[in-house]
C-alpha positions as CSV (number, residue, x, y, z in Angstrom):
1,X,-28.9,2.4,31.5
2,X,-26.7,1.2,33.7
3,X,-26.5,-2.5,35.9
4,X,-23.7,-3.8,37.7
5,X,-21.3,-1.2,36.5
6,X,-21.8,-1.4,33.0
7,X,-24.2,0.4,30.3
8,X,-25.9,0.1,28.0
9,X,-26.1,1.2,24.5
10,X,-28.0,-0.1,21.2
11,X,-27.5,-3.3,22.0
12,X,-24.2,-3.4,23.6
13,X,-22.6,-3.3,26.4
14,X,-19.9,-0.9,27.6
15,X,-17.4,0.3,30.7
16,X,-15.7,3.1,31.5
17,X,-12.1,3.1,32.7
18,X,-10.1,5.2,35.1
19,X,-7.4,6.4,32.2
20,X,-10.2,7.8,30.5
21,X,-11.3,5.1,27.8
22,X,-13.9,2.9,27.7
23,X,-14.7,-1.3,26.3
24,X,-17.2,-2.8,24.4
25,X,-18.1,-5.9,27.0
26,X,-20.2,-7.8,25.1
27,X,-23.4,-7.7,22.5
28,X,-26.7,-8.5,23.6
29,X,-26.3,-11.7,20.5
30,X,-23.4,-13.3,22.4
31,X,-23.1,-16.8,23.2
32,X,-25.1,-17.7,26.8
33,X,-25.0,-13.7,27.5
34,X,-27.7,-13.4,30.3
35,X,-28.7,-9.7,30.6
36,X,-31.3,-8.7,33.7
37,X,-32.4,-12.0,33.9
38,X,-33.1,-12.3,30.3
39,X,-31.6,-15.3,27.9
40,X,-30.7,-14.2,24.7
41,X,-30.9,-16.9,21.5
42,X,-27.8,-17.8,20.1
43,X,-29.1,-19.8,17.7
44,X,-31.4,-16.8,16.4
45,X,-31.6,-15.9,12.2
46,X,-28.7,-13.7,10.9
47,X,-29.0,-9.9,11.8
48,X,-29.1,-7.7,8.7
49,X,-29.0,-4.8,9.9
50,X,-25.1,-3.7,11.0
51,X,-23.8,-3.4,14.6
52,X,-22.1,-0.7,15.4
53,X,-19.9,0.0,18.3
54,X,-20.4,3.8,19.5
55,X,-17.6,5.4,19.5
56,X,-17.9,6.5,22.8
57,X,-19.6,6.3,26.4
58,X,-20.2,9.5,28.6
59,X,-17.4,11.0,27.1
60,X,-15.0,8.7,27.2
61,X,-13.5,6.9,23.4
62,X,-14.4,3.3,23.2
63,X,-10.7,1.9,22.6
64,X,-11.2,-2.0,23.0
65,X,-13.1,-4.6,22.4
66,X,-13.3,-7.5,25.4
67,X,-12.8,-11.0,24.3
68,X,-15.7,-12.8,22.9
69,X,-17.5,-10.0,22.7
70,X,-19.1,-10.7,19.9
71,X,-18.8,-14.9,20.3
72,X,-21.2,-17.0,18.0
73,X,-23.7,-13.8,17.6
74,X,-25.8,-13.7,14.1
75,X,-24.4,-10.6,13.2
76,X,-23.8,-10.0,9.4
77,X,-22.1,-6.8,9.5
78,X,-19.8,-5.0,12.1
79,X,-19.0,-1.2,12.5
80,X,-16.4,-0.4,14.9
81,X,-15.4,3.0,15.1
82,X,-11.4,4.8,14.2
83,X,-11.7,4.8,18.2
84,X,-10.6,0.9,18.7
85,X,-6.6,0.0,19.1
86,X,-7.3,-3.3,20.8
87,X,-9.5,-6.4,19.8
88,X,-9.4,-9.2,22.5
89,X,-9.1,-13.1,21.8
90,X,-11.6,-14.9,20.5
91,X,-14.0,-11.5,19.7
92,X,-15.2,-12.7,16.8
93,X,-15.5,-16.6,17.8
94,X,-17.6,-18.8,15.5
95,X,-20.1,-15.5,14.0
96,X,-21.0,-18.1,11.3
97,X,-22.9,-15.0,9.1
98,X,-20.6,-12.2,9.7
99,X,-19.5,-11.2,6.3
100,X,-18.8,-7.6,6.7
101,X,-16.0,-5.5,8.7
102,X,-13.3,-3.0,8.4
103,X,-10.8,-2.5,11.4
104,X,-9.7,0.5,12.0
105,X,-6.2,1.7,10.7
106,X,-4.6,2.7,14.4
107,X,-6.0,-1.1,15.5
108,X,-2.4,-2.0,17.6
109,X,-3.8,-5.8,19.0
110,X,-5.9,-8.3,17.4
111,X,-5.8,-11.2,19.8
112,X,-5.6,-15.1,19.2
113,X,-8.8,-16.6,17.0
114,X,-10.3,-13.3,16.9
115,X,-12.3,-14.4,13.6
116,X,-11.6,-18.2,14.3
117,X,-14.5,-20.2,12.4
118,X,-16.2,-16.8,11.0
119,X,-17.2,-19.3,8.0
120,X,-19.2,-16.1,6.1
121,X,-16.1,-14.3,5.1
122,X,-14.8,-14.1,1.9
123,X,-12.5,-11.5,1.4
124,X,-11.0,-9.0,4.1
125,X,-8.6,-5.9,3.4
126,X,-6.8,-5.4,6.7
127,X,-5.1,-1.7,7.0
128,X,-3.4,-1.1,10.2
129,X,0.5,-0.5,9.4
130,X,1.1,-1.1,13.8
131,X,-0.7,-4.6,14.1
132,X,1.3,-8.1,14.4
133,X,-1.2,-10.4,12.8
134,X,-0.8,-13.4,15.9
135,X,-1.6,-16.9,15.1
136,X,-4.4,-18.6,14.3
137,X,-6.2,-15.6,13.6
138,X,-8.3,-16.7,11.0
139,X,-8.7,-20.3,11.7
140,X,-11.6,-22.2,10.2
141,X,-12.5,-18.9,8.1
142,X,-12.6,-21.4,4.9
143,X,-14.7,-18.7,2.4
144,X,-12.0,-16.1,3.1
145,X,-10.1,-16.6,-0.6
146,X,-8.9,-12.7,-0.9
147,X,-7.1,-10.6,1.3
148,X,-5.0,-7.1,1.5
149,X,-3.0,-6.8,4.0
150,X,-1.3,-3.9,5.5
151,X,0.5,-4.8,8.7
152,X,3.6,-4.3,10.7
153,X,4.3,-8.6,11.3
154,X,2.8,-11.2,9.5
155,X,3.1,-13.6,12.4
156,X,3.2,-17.5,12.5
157,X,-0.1,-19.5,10.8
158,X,-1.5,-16.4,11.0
159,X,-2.6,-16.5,7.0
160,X,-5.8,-18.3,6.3
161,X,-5.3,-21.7,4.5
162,X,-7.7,-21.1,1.9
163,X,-6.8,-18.0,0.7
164,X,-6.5,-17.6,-3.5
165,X,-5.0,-13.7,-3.7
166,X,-3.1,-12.4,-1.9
167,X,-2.1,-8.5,-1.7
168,X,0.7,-7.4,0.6
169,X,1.1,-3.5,1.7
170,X,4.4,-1.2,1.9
171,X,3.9,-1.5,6.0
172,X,5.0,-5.3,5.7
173,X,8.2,-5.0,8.1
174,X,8.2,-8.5,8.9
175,X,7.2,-12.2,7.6
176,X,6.8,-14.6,10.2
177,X,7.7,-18.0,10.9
178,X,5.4,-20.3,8.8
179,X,3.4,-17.7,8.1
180,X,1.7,-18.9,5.1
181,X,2.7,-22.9,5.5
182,X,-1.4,-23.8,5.5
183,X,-2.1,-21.4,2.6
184,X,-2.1,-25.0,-0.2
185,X,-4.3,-22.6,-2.6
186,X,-1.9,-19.9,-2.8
187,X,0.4,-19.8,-6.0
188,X,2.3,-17.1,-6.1
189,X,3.3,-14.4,-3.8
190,X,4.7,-10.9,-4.1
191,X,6.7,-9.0,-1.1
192,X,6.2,-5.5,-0.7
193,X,8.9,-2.8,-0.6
194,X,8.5,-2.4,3.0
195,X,9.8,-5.5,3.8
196,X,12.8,-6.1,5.7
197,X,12.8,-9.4,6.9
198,X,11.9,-12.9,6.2
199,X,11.9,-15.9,8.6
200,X,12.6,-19.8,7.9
201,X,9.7,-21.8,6.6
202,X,7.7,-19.0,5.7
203,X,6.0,-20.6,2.6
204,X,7.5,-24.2,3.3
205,X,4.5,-26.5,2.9
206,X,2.4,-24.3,0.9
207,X,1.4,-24.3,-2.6
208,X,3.3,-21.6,-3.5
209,X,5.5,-21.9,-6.8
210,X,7.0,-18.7,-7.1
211,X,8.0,-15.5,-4.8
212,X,9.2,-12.4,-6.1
213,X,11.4,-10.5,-3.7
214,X,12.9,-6.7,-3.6
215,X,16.0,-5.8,-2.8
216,X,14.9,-3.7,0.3
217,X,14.8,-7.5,2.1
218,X,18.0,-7.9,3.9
219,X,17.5,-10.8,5.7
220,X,15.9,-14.3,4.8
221,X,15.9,-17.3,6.6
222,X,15.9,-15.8,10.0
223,X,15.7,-17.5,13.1
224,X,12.1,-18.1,14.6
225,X,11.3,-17.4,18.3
226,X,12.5,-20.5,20.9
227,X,9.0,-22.4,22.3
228,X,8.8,-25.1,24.6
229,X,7.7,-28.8,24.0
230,X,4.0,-29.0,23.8
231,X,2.6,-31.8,25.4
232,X,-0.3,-33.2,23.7
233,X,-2.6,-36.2,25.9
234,X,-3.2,-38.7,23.6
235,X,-1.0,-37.6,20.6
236,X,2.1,-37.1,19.5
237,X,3.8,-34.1,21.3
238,X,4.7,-31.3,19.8
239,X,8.7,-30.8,19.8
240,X,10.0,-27.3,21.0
241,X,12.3,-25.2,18.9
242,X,16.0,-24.1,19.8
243,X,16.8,-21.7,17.0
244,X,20.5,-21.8,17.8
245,X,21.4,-25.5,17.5
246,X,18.2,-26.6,15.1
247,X,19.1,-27.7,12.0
248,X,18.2,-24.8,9.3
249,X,15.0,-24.9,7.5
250,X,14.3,-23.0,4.2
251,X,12.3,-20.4,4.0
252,X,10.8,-21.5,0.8
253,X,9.7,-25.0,-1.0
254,X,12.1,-26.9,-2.9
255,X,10.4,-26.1,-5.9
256,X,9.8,-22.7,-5.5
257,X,11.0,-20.3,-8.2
258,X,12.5,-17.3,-6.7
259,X,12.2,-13.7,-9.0
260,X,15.0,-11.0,-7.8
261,X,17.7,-8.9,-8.4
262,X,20.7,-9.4,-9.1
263,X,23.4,-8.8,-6.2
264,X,20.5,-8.8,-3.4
265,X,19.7,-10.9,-0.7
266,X,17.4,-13.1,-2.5
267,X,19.9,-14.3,-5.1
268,X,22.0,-14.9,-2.3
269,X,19.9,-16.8,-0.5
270,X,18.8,-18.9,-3.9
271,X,22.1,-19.6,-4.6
272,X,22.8,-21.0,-0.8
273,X,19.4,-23.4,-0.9
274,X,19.6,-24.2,-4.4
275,X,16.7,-22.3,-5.3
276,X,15.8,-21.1,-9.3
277,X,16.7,-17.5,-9.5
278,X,15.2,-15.4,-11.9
279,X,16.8,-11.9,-12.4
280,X,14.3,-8.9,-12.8
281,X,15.6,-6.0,-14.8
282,X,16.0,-2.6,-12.6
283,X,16.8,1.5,-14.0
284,X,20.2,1.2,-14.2
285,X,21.3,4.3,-11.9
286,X,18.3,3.8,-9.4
287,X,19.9,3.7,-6.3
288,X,16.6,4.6,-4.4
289,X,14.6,1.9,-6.6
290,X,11.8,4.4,-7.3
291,X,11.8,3.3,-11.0
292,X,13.3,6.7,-12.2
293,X,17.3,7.8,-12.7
294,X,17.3,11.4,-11.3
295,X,18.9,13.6,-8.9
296,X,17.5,11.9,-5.6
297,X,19.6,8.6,-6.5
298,X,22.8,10.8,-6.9
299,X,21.7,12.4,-3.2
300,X,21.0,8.7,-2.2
301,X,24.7,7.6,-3.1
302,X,26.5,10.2,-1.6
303,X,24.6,10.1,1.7
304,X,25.7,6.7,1.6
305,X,29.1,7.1,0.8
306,X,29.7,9.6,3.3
307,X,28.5,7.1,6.2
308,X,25.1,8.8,6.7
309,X,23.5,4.9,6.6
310,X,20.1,6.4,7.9
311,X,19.5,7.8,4.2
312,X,21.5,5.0,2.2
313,X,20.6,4.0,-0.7
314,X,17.9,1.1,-1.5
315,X,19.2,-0.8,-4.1
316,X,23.7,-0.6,-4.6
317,X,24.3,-2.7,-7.7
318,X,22.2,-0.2,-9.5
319,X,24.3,2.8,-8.4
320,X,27.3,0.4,-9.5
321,X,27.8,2.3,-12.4
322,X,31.5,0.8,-12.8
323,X,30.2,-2.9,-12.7
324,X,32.9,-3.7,-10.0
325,X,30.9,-5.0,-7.5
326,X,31.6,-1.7,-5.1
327,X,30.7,1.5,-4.5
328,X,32.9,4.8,-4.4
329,X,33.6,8.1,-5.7
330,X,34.3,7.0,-9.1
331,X,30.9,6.0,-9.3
332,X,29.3,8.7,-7.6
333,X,31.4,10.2,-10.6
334,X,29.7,9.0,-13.5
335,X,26.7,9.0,-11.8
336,X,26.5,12.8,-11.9
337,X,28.1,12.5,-15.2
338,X,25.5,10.9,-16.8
339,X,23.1,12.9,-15.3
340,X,24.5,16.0,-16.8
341,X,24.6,14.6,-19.8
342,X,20.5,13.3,-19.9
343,X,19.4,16.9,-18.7
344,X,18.7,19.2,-21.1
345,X,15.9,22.4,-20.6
346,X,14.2,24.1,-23.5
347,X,15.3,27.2,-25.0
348,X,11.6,28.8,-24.7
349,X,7.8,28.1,-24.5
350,X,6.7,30.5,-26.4
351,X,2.4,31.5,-25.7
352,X,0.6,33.4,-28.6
353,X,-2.8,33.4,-27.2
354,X,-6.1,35.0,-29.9
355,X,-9.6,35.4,-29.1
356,X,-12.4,35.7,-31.8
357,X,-16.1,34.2,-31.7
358,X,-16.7,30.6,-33.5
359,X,-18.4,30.1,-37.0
360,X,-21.4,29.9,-34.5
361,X,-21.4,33.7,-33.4
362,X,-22.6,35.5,-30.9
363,X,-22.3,35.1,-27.2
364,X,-20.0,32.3,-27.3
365,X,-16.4,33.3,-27.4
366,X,-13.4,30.8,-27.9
367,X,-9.8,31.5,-27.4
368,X,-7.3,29.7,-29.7
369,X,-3.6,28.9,-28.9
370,X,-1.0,28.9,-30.8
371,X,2.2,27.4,-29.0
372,X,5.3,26.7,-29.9
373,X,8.5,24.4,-28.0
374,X,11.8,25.1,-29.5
375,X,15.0,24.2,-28.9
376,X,14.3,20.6,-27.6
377,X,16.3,17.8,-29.7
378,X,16.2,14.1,-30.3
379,X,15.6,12.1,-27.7
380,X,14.1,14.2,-26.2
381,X,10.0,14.0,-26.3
382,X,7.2,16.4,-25.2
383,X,4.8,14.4,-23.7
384,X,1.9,17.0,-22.7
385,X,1.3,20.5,-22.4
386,X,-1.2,22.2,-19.8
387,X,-2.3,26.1,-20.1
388,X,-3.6,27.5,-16.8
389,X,-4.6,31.4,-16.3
390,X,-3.5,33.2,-13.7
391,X,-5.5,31.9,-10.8
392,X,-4.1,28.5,-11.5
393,X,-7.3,27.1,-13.1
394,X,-6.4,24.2,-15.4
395,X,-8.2,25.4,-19.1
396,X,-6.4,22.3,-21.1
397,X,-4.2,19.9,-21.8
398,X,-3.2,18.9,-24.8
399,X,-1.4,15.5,-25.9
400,X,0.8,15.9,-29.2
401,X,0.4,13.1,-31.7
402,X,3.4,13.5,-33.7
403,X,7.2,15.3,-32.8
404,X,6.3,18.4,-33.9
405,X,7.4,21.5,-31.7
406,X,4.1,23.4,-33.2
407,X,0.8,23.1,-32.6
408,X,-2.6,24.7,-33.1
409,X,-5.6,24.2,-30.3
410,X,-9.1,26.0,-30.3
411,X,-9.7,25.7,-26.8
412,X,-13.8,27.0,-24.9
413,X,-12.9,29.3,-22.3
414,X,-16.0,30.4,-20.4
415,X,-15.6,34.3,-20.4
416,X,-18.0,37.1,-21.4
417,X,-16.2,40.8,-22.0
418,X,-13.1,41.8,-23.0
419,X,-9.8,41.7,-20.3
420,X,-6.3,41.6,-20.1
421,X,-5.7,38.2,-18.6
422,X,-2.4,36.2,-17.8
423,X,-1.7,32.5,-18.8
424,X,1.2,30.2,-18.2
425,X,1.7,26.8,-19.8
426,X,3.1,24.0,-18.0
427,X,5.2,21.4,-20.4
428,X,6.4,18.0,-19.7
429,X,9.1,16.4,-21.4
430,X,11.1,13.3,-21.7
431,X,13.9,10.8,-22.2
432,X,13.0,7.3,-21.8
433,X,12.0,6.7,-18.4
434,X,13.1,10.5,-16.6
435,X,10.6,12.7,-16.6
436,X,11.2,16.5,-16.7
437,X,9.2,19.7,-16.4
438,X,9.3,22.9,-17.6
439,X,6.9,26.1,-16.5
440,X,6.5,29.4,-18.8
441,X,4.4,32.1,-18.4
442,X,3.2,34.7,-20.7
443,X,2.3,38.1,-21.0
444,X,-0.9,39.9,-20.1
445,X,-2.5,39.1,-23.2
446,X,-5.8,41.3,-24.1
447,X,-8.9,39.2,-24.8
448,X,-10.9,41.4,-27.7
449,X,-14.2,39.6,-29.0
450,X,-14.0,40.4,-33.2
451,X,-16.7,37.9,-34.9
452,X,-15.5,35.8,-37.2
453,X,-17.6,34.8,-40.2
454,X,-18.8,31.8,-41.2
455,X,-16.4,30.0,-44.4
């Protein structure tokens, strides 16, 4: 149905674009929405069933979603499609009962109060790794208490002042300027790895005691963007800010513990504000801070040492293997030395595979393995050993429970008549915190059924 350019579709209303696209307009629950003469009730009951947004309209993929479109409707639950990349301003305006909605991961724009007053919500897990969350977002959402978030820019009082738990993703590039200054709830909080950047007064005037920063944050403390004066009738007038000649301001409270590593920009930046550091233990050699010492940290290091900065490492002082405070050949050096000297492959995996029936009989064949690791030394520890046969079907894994190189396992293997089949067995080993892996495979080994009486 079409009127006035627009159609419409299970209770929404939609238009088509000239690139190709097309925008969800409005609902037919919207504030003061007057569709072919009729009034709809804003103040109706809350809507149980869920709204979705179609995906698209006469061909075309429904990309957007016009501002207010959805503004003080009873709506409980919204579906919007993987379509959507932009959400207006004010789209979700004062939906007092919605308590239910995912955005979709490619969402690029979620505009000013989009959920502002949307008083239902209580928690909201927010994956879109291109979205700036803008501010005021979540205004007046005082239920929300949980959130995961999974964004490009956490952007200024864009954080919800209520909030309890807090769960930052990998695609954090970017902390904002007094981004979580109304969050008073909010005790602790955790940056991601992804993180890059942190600007002044991020947590200044919060409740939060303690931040625990990685080393792949270079810069904290930096600048916000300049704003004019705002001029407020009747009150006090809010001052503009001039980054450049402003005095400083922290980006932390004065009481705030901060949790780091050592040589990194957060112990600097403690140390210049006067800030508790605590230092966090790291893998001493684990220049790409994966929480293993193996050959991609000696790749890391020498990429960076040969200027290639693009695939430098993450974390230096733990590919400061000499403890000077520098890095060079001598400790690319010892870092290949030690690495020598942790590796060590076993001499053989022997397989010595036997079939016969259980004490049970008849029809119900087992095959028991007998394997044996040798040549493997203190400190070195198998961990687990998997059998497979030879189209790569997992038949068992077995766990030792002592350091023994030996062991016995009757393992059910579903086959009914005799064969020549192959096996391989897939052992992992270990020394402290590197992992290493070692594949052997075994003979074709014949599968005879011989009954085995009962003891």
């Amino acid at each position: 149905m079409k009127e006035k350019g627009l159609i419409q579709q299970d209770g929404g209303w939609y238009y088509t674009k000239p690139d190709g696209t097309a925008v969800f307009v409005w609902c037919n629950y919207a504030e003061t929405v007057q569709v072919m003469g009729q009034m709809y009730d804003v103040d109706a009951m809350p809507i149980e069933e869920p709204f979705v947004v179609a995906d698209e309209i006469n061909g075309c993929p429904v990309t957007a979603i016009e501002s207010g479109a959805f503004r003080k409707s009873p709506v409980t639950k919204v579906v919007l499609p993987d379509t959507i990349e932009y959400v207006g301003m004010s789209a979700f305006f004062n939906c007092i009962y919605l308590n239910d909605i995912q955005l979709p991961k490619d969402l690029k724009y979620l505009g000013n109060s989009a959920f502002m007053y949307c008083t239902s919500l209580e928690d909201l897990d927010i994956d879109c790794p291109a979205l700036r969350l803008d501010p005021d977002i979540f205004d007046g959402c005082d239920a929300l208490k949980s959130m995961k978030l999974n964004v490009g820019e956490i952007g200024e009082r864009s954080v919800p002042r209520n909030l309890e738990s807090l769960e930052l993703g990998d695609a954090v590039r970017k902390i904002g300027y007094d981004s979580f200054g109304n969050c008073k709830k909010l005790e602790t909080l955790e940056i991601p790895l992804g993180t890059e950047q942190i600007c002044q007064s991020a947590s200044m005037y919060s409740g939060i005691k303690s931040v625990t920063i990685p080393p792949t944050v270079k810069v904290i403390g930096a600048y916000p963007a300049k704003t004019r004066t705002e001029f407020m009738s009747g009150m006090n007038d809010v001052p503009g800010r001039r980054p450049l000649t402003d005095e400083p301001i922290c980006a932390f409270n004065a009481d705030c513990v901060v949790y780091g590593y050592t040589g990194s920009e957060a112990e600097c930046y403690a140390e210049e504000w006067g800030l508790e550091f605590v230092p966090l233990e790291y893998t001493e050699g684990d220049a790409n801070f994966d929480g293993k010492f193996n050959i991609a940290d000696a790749v890391s290091l020498q990429s960076y040492l040969l200027g290639r900065q693009e695939k430098g490492l993450v974390y230096w002082k733990a590919a400061d293997l000499c403890d000077d405070n520098r890095l060079d050949v001598f400790d690319m050096c010892l870092m290949r030395s030690s690495l020598t000297d942790r590796f060590q492959t076993l001499e053989s995996v022997d397989l010595e595979l036997r079939s016969r029936y259980t004490e049970y009989g008849l029809g119900n064949p087992k095959v028991e393995l007998t394997l044996s690791v040798r040549g493997l030394t203190s400190p070195y520890h198998v961990n687990d050993v998997k059998l497979y046969d030879e189209s790569d079907q997992l038949i068992c894994a077995m766990s030792p429970c002592t350091d023994v190189d030996v062991w016995d396992c009757l393992i059910p293997y579903d086959i009914t008549e005799e064969c020549s089949k192959e096996f391989y067995a897939v052992v992992e080993y270990s020394r402290g915190e590197m992992i290493l892996t070692q594949k052997e495979r075994s003979n074709n080994v014949i599968i005879k059924f011989t009954e085995v009486p009962a003891p």
